[in-house]
C-alpha positions in Angstrom: 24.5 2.4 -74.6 23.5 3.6 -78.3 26.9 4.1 -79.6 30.8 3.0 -79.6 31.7 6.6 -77.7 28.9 5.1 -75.2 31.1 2.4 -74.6 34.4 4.2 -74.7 33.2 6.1 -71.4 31.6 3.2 -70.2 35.4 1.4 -70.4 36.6 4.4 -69.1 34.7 4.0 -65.8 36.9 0.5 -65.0 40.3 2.3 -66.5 40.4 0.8 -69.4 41.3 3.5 -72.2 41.7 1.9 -76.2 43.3 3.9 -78.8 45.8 1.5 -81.0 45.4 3.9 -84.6 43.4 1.3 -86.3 38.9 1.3 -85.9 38.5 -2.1 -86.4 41.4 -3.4 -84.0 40.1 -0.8 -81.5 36.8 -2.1 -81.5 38.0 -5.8 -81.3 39.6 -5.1 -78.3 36.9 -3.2 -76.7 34.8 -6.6 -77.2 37.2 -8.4 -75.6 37.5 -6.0 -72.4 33.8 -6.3 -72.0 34.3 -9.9 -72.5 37.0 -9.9 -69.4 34.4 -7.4 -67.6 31.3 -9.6 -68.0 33.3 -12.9 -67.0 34.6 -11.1 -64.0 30.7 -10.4 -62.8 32.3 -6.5 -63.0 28.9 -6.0 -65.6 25.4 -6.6 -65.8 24.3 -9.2 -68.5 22.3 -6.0 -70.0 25.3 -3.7 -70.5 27.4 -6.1 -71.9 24.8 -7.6 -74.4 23.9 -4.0 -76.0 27.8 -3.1 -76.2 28.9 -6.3 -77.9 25.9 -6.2 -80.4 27.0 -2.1 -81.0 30.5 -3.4 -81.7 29.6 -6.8 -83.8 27.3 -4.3 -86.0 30.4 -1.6 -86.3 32.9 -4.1 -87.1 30.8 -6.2 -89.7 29.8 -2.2 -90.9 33.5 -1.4 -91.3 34.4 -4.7 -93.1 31.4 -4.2 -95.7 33.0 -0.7 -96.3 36.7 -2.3 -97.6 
């Protein structure tokens, strides 16, 4: 995965769709569904360390930006 849409279709694959209006509330709970994914052995180790360091870099990115 190389980018947030990455993991929007990657979600998308275990019906998990996240729009709320807000980037950085969207992208905290798209670490928390990976969170639920990996913990449930749904995900490889792999997937689930390149999405949450994609979204940690985003989210620190965004807050930076305010």
């Amino acid at each position: 995965m190389k980018t947030i849409y990455d993991i929007q279709q990657f979600l998308k694959k275990y019906g998990t769709i996240i729009y709320i209006g807000d980037r950085e509330a969207d992208l905290e709970l798209m670490a928390s569904e990976l969170k639920e994914l990996y913990d449930s052995q749904l995900i490889d180790v792999k997937d689930y360390q390149s999405a949450a360091l994609l979204i940690r870099t985003e989210i620190q990115r965004l807050r930076e930006k305010k």
